[in-house]
C-alpha positions as CSV (number, residue, x, y, z in Angstrom):
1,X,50.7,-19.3,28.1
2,X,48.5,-20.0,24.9
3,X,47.4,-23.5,24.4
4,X,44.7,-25.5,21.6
5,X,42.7,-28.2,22.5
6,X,41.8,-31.2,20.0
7,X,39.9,-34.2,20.8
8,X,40.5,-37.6,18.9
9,X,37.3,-38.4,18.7
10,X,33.7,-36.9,18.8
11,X,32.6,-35.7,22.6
12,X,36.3,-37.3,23.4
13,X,38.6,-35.9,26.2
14,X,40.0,-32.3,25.4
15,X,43.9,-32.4,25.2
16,X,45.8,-28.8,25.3
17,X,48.4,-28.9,22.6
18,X,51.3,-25.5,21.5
19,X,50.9,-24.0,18.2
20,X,54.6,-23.4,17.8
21,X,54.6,-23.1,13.9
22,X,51.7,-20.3,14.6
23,X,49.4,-22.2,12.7
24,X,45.7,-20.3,11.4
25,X,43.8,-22.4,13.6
26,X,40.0,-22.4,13.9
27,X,37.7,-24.7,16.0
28,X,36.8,-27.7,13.6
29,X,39.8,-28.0,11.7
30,X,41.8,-31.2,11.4
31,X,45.4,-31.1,12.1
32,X,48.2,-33.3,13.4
33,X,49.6,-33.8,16.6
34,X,52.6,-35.4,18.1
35,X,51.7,-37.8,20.9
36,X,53.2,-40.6,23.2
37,X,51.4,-43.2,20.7
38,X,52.8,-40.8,17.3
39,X,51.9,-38.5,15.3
40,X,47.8,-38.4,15.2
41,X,44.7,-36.8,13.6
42,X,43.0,-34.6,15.5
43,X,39.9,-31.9,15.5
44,X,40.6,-28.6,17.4
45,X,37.9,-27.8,19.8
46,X,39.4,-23.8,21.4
47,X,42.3,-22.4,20.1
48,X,44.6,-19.7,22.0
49,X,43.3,-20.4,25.7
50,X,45.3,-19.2,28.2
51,X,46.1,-21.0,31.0
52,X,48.8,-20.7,34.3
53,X,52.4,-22.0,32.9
54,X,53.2,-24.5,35.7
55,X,56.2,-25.8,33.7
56,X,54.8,-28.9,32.3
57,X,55.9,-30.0,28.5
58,X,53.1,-29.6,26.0
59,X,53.2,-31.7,22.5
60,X,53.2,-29.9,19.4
61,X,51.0,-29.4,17.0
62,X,53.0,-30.3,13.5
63,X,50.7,-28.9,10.9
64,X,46.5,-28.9,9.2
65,X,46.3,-32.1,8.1
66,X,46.4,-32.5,4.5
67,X,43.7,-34.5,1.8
68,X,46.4,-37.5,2.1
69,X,46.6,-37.2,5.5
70,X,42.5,-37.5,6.0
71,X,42.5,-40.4,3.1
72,X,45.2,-42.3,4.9
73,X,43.0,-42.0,8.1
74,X,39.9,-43.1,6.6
75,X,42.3,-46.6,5.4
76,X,43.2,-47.1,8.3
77,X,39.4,-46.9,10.2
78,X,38.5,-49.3,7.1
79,X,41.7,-51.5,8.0
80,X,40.6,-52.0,11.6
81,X,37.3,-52.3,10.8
82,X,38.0,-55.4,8.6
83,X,40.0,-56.7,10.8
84,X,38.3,-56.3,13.7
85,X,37.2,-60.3,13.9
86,X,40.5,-61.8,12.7
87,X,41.6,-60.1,16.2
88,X,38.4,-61.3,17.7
89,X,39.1,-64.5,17.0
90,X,43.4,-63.9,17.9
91,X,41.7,-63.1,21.2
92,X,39.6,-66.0,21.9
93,X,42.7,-68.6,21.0
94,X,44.3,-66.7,23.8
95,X,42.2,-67.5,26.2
96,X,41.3,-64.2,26.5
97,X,37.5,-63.8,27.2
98,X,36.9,-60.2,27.5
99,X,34.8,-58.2,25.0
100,X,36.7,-56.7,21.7
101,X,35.9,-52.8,22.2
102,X,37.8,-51.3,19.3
103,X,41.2,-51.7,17.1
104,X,43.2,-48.9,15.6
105,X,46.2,-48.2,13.5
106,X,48.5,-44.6,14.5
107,X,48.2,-42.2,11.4
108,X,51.4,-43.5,10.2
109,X,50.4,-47.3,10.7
110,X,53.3,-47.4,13.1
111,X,51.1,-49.1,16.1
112,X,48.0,-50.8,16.2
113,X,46.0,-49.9,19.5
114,X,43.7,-52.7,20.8
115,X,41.1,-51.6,23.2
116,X,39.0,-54.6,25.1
117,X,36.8,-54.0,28.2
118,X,37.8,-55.4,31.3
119,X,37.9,-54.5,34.8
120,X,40.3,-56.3,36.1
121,X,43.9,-57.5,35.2
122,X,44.3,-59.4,32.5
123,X,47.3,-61.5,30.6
124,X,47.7,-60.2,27.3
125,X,51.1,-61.2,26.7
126,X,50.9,-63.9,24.7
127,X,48.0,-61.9,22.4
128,X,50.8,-58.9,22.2
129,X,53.1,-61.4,21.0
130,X,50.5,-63.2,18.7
131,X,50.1,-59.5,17.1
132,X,53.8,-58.2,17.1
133,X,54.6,-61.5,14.8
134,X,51.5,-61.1,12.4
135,X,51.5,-57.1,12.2
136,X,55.3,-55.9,12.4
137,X,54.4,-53.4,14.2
138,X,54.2,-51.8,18.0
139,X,51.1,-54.0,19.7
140,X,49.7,-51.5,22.4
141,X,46.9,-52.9,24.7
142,X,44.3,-51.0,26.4
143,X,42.2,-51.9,28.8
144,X,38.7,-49.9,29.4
145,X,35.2,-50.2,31.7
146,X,31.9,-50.4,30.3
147,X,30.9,-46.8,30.4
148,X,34.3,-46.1,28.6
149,X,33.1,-49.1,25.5
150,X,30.1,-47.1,25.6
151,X,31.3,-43.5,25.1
152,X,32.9,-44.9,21.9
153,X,30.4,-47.0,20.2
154,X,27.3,-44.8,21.4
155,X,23.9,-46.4,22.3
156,X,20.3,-45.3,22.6
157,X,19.8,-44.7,26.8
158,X,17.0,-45.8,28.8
159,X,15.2,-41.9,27.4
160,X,15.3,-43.2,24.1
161,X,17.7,-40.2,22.9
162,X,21.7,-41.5,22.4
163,X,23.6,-41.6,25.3
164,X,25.0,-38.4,26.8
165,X,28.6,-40.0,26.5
166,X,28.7,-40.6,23.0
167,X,27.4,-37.3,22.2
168,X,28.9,-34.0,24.6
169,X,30.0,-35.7,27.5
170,X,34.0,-35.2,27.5
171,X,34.4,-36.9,31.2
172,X,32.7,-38.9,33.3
173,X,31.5,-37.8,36.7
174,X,31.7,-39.7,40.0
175,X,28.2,-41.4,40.3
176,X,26.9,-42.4,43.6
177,X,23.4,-44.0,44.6
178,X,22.9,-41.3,46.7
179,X,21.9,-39.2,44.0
180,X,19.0,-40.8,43.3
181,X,17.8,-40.9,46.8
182,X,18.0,-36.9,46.5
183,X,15.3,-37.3,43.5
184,X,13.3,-39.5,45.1
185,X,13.8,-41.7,42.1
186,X,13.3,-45.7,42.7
187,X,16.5,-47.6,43.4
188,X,15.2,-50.3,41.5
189,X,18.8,-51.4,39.4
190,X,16.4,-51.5,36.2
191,X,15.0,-48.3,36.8
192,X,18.1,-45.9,37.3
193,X,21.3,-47.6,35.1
194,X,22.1,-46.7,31.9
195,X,22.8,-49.0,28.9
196,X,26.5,-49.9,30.2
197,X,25.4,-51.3,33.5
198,X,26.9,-48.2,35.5
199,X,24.0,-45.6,37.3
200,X,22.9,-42.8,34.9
201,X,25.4,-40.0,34.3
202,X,22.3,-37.8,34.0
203,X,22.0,-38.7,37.9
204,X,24.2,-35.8,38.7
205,X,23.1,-33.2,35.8
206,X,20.5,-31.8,38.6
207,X,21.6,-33.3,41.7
208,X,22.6,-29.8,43.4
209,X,19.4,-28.3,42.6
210,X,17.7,-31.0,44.0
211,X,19.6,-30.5,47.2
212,X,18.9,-26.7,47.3
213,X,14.9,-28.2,47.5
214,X,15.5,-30.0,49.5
215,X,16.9,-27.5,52.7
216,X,13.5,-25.8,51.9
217,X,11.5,-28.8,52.9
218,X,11.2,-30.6,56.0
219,X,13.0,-33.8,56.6
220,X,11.1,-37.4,55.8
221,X,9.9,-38.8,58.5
222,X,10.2,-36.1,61.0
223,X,7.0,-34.7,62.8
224,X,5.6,-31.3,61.9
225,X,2.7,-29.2,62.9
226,X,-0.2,-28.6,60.5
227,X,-3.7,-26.6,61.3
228,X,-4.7,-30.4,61.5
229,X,-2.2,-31.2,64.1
230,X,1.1,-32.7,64.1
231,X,1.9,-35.3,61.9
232,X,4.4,-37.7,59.8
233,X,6.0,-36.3,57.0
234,X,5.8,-39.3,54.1
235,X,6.6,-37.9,50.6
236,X,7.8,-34.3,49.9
237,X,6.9,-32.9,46.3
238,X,10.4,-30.9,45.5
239,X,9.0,-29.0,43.0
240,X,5.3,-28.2,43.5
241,X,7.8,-27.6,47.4
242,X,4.4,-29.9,48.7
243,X,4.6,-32.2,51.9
244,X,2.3,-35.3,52.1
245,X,1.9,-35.2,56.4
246,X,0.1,-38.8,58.2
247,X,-1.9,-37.8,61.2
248,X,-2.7,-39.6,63.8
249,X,-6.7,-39.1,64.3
250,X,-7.9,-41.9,66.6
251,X,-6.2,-44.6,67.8
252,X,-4.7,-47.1,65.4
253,X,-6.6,-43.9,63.0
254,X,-4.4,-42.5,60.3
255,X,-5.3,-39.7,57.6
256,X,-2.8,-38.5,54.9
257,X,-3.0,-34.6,54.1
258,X,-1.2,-32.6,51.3
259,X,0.3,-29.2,52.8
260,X,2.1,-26.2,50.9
261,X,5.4,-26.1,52.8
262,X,4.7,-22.5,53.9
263,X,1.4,-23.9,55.4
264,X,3.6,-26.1,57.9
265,X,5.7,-25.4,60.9
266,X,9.3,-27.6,60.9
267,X,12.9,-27.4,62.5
268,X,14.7,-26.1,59.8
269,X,18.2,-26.5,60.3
């Protein structure tokens, strides 16, 4: 089975889509897709990939999009951006305190999408009401973390390059602290989140290969034997694969070394 995958937006989510008109389709072009929200602007990213028929429904591609249909996107991105306040400020007479991420309007102005950040449940009944009666059209509401407001506005990361989200990143990976532990990076907050809060994606970009180092090293704080004698094992350079050992030399006597991990003796299962 031979599917195409657009994305809505830059670095967004990769959704498989049939060609059934048999459409000359290239990566880059525009075209139009039928979705659950309507009939959308997209940018195909593969086209003709095959992949295992396991019987689910794919939506259709209906055709390259056309200059009208590119001019009557770029309204509607000017629409919501000048009325991104008014909805701001619909938001705030709600009572609703969560941050405004982004508005939209389907390409046939059928819907308008509000996305705000929030994670956890929120009333926005009386908003979607608030909207139905001003608009005239479908209100639908979506609710998105931090890392998600991120991905769509972009940002400049703690490396001073724009964040990996907003620029390749098509999904997000499961985080843990852990992974900085492997990199013997600090666990300072500061020191390893990224500019949504979350930790780093880039946490798990080397992770594995930090773990491969790490079977070739000896444990921290397990004893070794040196030429010096046995000893504490207190920092281990991954890549320089370098052990700093403490040595007990006297009593209440301690002297730091620096070995080569082939210059040390250690249980290495």
């Amino acid at each position: 089975m031979l599917v195409t995958g657009v994305e809505f937006f830059e670095a967004g989510k990769v959704y498989d889509f049939i060609n059934t008109k048999n459409l000359i389709l290239k990566a880059g072009d525009k075209v139009i897709v039928d979705t659950m929200r309507g009939r959308e602007l997209a940018r195909v990213v593969y086209v003709d990939k095959e992949i295992k028929d396991e019987g689910y429904t794919y939506k259709p591609i209906i055709a390259l999009a056309s200059e009208a249909d590119l001019k009557k996107f770029e309204s509607n991105r000017e629409r919501a951006k000048k009325d991104f306040p008014f909805v701001q400020s619909l938001m705030k007479q709600c009572g609703i305190e969560n941050k405004l991420c982004n508005i939209e309007f389907v390409l046939d102005g059928s819907k308008i999408i509000v996305s705000f950040v929030a994670e956890e449940r929120v009333d926005f009944r009386e908003l979607v009401k608030k909207l139905s009666e001003i608009y005239k059209i479908k209100v639908e509401i979506k609710l998105i973390g931090s890392r998600d407001e991120l991905k769509i506005k972009g940002a400049i990361g703690p490396c001073g390059r724009e964040c990996c989200c907003s620029t390749y990143m098509r999904d997000f990976e499961k985080i843990s602290i852990k992974m900085a532990k492997n990199q013997n990076l600090s666990l300072s907050p500061t020191k390893i989140s990224g500019a949504c809060g979350k930790l780093m994606c880039c946490l798990a970009f080397e992770n594995d290969e930090y773990i491969e180092m790490a079977k070739t090293m000896p444990k921290l704080n397990s004893i070794v034997k040196t030429k010096e004698g046995e000893g504490l094992v207190v920092y281990n350079d991954l890549f320089n694969q370098r052990c700093t050992i403490r040595i007990e030399k006297g009593e209440n006597i301690f002297e730091t070394f620096e070995f080569g991990v082939d210059e040390i003796e250690f249980d290495k299962k």
